[in-house]
C-alpha positions as CSV (number, residue, x, y, z in Angstrom):
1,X,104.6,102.9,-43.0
2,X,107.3,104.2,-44.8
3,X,109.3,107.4,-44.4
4,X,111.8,110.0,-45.7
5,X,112.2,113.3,-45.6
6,X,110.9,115.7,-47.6
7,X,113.0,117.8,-49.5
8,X,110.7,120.3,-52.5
9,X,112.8,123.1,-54.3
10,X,113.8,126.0,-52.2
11,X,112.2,124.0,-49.0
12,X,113.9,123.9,-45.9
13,X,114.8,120.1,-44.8
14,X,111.5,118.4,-43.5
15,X,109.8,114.9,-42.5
16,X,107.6,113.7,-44.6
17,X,106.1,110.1,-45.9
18,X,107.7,108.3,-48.6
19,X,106.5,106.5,-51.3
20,X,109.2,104.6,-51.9
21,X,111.1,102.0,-50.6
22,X,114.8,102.4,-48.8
23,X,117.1,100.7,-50.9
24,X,117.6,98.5,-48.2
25,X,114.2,97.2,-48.6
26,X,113.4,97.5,-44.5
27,X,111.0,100.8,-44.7
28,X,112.7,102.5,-42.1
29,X,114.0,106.4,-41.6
30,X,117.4,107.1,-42.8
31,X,119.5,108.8,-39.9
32,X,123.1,109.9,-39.6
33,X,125.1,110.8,-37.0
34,X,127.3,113.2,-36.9
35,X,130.3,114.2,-34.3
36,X,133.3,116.6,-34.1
37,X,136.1,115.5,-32.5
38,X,140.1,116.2,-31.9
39,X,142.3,113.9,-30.2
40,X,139.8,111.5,-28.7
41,X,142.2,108.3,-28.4
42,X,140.3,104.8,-28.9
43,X,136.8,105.7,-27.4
44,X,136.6,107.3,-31.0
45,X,136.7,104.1,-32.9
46,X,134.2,102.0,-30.7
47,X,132.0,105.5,-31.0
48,X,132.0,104.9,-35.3
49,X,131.2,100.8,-34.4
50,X,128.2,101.4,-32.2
51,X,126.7,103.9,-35.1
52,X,127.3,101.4,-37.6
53,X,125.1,99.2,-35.9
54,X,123.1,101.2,-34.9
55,X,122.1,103.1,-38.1
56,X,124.2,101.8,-41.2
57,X,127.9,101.3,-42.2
58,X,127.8,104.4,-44.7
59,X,126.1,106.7,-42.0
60,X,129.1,108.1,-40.0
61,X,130.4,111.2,-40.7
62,X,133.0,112.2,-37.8
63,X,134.6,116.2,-38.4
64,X,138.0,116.1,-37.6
65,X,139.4,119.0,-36.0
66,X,143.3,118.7,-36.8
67,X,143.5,115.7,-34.9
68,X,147.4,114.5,-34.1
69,X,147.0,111.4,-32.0
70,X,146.2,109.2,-34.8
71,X,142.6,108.5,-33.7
72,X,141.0,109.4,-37.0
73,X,143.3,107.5,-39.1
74,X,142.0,104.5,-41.2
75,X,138.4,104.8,-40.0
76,X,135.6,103.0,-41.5
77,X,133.6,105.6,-42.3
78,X,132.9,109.5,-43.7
79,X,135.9,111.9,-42.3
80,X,135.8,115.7,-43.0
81,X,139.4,116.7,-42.0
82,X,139.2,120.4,-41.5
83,X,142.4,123.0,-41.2
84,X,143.3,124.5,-37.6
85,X,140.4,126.3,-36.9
86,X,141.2,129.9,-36.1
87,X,139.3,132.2,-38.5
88,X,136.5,132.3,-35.7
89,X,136.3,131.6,-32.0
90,X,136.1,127.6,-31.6
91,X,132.8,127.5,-30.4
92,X,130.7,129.5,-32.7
93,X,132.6,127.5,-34.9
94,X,132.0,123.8,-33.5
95,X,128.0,124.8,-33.3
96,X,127.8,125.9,-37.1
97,X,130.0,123.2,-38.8
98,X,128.0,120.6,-37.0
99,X,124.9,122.7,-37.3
100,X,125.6,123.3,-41.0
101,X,126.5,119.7,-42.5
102,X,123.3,118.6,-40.3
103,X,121.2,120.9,-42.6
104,X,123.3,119.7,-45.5
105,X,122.9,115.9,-44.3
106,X,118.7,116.4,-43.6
107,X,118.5,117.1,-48.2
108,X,119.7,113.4,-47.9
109,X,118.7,112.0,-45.0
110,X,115.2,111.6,-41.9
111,X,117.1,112.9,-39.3
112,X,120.3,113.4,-38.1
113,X,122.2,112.9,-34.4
114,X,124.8,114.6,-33.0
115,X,127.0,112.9,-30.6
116,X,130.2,113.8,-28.8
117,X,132.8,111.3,-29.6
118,X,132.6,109.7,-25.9
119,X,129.0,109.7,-26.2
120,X,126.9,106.4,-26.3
121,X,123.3,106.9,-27.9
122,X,120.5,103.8,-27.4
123,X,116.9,103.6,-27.2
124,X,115.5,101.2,-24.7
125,X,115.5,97.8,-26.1
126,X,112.4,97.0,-24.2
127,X,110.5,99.4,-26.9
128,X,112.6,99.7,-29.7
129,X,115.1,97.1,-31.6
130,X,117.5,100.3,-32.6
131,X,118.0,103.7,-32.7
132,X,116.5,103.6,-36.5
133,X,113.2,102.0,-35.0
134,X,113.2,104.6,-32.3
135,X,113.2,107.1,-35.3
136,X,110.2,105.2,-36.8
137,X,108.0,105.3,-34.1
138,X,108.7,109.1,-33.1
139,X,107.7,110.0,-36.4
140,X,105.0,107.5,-37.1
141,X,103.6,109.3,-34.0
142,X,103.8,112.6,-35.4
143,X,106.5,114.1,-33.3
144,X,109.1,114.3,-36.1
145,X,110.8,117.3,-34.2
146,X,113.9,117.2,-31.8
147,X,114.4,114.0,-29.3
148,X,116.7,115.1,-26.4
149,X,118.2,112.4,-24.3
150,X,118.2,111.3,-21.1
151,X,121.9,111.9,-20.3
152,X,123.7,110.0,-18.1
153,X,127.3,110.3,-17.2
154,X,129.4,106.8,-16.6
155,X,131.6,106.2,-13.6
156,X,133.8,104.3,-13.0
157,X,135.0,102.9,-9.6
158,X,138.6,103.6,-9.2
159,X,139.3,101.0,-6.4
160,X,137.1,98.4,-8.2
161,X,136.8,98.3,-11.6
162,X,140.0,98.3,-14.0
163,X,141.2,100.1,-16.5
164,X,138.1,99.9,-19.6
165,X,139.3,97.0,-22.6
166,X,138.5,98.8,-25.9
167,X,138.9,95.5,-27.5
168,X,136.7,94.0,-25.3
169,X,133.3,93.0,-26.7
170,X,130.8,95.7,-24.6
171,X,132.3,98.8,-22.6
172,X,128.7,99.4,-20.8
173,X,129.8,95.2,-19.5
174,X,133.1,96.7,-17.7
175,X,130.8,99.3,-16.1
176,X,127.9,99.6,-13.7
177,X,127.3,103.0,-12.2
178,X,125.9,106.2,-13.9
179,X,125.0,109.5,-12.3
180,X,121.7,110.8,-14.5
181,X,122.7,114.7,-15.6
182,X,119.7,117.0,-16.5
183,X,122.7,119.3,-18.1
184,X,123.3,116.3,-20.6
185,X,120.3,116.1,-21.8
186,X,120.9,117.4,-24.8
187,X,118.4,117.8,-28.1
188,X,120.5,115.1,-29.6
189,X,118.4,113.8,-32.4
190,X,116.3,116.1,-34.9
191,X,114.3,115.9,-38.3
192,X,114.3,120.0,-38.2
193,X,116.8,122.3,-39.7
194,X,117.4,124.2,-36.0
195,X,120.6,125.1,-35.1
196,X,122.5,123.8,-31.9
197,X,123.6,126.1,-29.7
198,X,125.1,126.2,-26.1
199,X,127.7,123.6,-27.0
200,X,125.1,121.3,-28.2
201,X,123.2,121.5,-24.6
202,X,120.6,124.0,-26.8
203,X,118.3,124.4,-29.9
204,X,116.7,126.5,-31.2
205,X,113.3,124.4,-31.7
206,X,111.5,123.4,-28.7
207,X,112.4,119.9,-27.8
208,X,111.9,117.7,-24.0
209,X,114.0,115.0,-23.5
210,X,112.4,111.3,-24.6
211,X,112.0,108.5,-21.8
212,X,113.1,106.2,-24.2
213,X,116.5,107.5,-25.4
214,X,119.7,107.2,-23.5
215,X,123.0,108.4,-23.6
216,X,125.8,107.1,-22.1
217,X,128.7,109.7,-21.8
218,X,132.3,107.9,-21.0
219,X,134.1,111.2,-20.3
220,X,134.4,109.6,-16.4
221,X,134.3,105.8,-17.5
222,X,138.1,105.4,-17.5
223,X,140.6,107.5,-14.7
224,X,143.6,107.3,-17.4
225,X,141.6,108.2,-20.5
226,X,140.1,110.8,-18.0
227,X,143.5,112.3,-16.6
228,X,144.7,112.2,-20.9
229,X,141.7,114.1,-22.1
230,X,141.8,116.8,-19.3
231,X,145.1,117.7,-19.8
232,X,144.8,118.0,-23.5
233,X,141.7,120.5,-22.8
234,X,143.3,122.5,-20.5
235,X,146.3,123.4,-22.5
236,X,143.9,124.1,-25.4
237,X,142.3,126.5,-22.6
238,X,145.2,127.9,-21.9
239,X,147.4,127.8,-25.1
240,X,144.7,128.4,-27.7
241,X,141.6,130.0,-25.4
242,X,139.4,127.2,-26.7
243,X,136.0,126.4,-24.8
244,X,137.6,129.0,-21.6
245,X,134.1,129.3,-20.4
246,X,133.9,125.4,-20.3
247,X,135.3,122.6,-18.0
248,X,138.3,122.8,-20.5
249,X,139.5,125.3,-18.4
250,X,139.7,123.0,-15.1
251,X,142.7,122.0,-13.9
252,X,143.4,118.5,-14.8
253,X,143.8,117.1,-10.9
254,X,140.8,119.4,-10.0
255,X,139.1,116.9,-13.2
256,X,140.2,113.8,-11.8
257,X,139.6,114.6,-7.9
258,X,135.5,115.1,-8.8
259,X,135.8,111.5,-10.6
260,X,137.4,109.7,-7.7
261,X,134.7,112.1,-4.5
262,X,132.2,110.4,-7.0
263,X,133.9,106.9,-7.5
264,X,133.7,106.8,-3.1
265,X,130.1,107.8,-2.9
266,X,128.9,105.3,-5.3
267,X,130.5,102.5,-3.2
268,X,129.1,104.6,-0.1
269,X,125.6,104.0,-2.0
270,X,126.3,100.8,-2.5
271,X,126.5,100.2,1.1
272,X,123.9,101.7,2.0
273,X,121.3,100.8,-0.4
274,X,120.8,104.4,-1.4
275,X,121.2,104.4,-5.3
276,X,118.3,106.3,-7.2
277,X,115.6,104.9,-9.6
278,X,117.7,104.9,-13.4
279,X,115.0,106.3,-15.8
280,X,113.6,109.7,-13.9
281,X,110.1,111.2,-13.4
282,X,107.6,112.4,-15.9
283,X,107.8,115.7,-13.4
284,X,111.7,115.8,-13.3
285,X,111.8,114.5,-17.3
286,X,109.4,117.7,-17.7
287,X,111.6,120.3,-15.7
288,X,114.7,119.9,-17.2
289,X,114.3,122.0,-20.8
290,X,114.1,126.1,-19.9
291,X,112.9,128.3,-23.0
292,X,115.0,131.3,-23.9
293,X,113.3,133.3,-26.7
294,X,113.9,131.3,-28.9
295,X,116.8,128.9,-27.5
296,X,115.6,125.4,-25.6
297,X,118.1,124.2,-23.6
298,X,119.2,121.7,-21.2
299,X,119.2,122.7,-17.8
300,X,121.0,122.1,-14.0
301,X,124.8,121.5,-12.6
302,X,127.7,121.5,-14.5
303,X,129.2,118.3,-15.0
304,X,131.8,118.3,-12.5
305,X,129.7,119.8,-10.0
306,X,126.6,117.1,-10.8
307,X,128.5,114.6,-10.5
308,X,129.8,114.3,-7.1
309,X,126.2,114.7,-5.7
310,X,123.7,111.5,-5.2
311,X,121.9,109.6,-6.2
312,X,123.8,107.7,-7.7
313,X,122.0,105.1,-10.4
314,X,122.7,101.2,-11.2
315,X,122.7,100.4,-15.3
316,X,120.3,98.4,-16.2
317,X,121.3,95.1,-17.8
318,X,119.1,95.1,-20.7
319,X,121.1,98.2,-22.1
320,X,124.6,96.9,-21.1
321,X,125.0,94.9,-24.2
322,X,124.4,98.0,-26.5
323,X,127.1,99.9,-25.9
């Protein structure tokens, strides 16, 4: 079956079934991604390459918030440069740009995902070839809604592993460790106009996260990348009051300390053969989305806090080559 979305006269964006083909000629859902980003050094450019397999060369759109580091410079792909971004308070503001070019993209487009620019989105090879057949199936199952992820946050082993090789050929390959965080699974993928909310942890559409959906978040893949990006959030805490309520506002060694508690207890695990099963529970999947009125969101420990507490979980190998 074929599909695109439906988009009537004075209709909000939709799913429905097509009746004609993509002009690709392969019958499956058009989906872009979309992610905002400012100063996100070279995770940024293998975060527009694994879209562009994933879902098509032309469907990348990356918002640039005044970046200075050069890292949005000569991508290949759609970039919406916007002015310093000061007429509102930065997250109110993050949550209806991305919010608002999704409804835009949704007149054009299936479905669209939203992705932090250090965050890896697959669906499990064993079940679906690409994130574009993952999109075929949900819908061709009727649940052309909101897909969280499960969210998983990468770690890398200080005193084992080096530095990560952006060049190199797979990043998920120079890693092996994840901790799985019920706070990251976010409702990353929608065919809805719903608005995030809660820093992209929330919609507002009910949504559970899908057993077959990963992401792979790199914030804790790489200690220097780690100790860059932390500073650069803090002194946007501090200088500007971005995100104050956030981990921005963490001390940079505080940042780095949880990464290397974690980076020991994993090799702890390791030792003694106490790492955790990688893909959860139906009953933990199930617990993890709390309604709000009407705000579903993701659920549990911060970040920092998750991720120096077990178990720790191995990567499995089949998904190492995607990202």
């Amino acid at each position: 079956m074929k599909w695109r979305a439906r988009r009537e006269t004075g209709a909000a964006p939709g799913p429905g079934p097509a009746a004609t083909d993509r002009p690709s000629g392969d019958g499956l859902p058009r989906v872009a991604v979309i992610t905002m980003t400012r100063d996100s050094g070279p995770v940024l450019r293998r975060w527009v390459e694994h879209y562009q397999r994933q879902l098509g060369a032309d469907d990348v759109f990356v918002v640039d918030d005044h970046s200075v580091d050069g890292s949005t410079d000569d991508l290949p792909c759609t970039v919406l440069r916007l002015p310093y971004l000061d007429k509102y308070s930065f997250e109110p503001s993050r949550m209806g740009i991305l919010s608002g070019l999704a409804t835009s993209l949704l007149f054009a487009y299936d479905a669209v995902l939203l992705a932090d620019a250090d965050e890896f989105v697959v669906a499990d090879p064993a079940t679906h070839a690409s994130l574009r057949h993952f999109a075929a199936a949900r819908a061709g199952s009727g649940r052309a809604d909101v897909a969280g992820v499960l969210g998983y946050n990468v770690i890398h082993r200080v005193d084992v592993e080096p530095a990560l090789d952006f060049d190199a050929p797979s990043l998920l390959r120079q890693r092996e460790f994840a901790r799985f965080t019920p706070l990251m699974c976010k409702p990353a993928l929608k065919w809805v106009d719903a608005d995030w909310a809660h820093a992209s942890h929330g919609i507002r559409h009910p949504f559970e996260p899908d057993p077959d959906l990963f992401m792979f978040h790199f914030k804790f893949a790489d200690l220097g990348q780690l100790e860059l990006l932390a500073e650069h959030r803090h002194q946007a805490a501090v200088v500007e009051g971005r995100a104050v309520k956030s981990s921005w506002s963490r001390p940079t060694d505080e940042i780095v300390e949880a990464l290397r508690t974690a980076a020991a207890q994993v090799e702890q695990a390791i030792a003694q053969d106490e790492l955790g099963r990688f893909r959860p529970g139906p009953k933990k999947i199930g617990s993890i989305v709390q309604n709000e009125g009407d705000l579903w969101r993701a659920t549990g420990a911060g970040q920092h806090l998750a991720l120096v507490k077990p178990p720790y979980v191995r990567i499995p190998d089949r998904l190492r080559d995607l990202v």
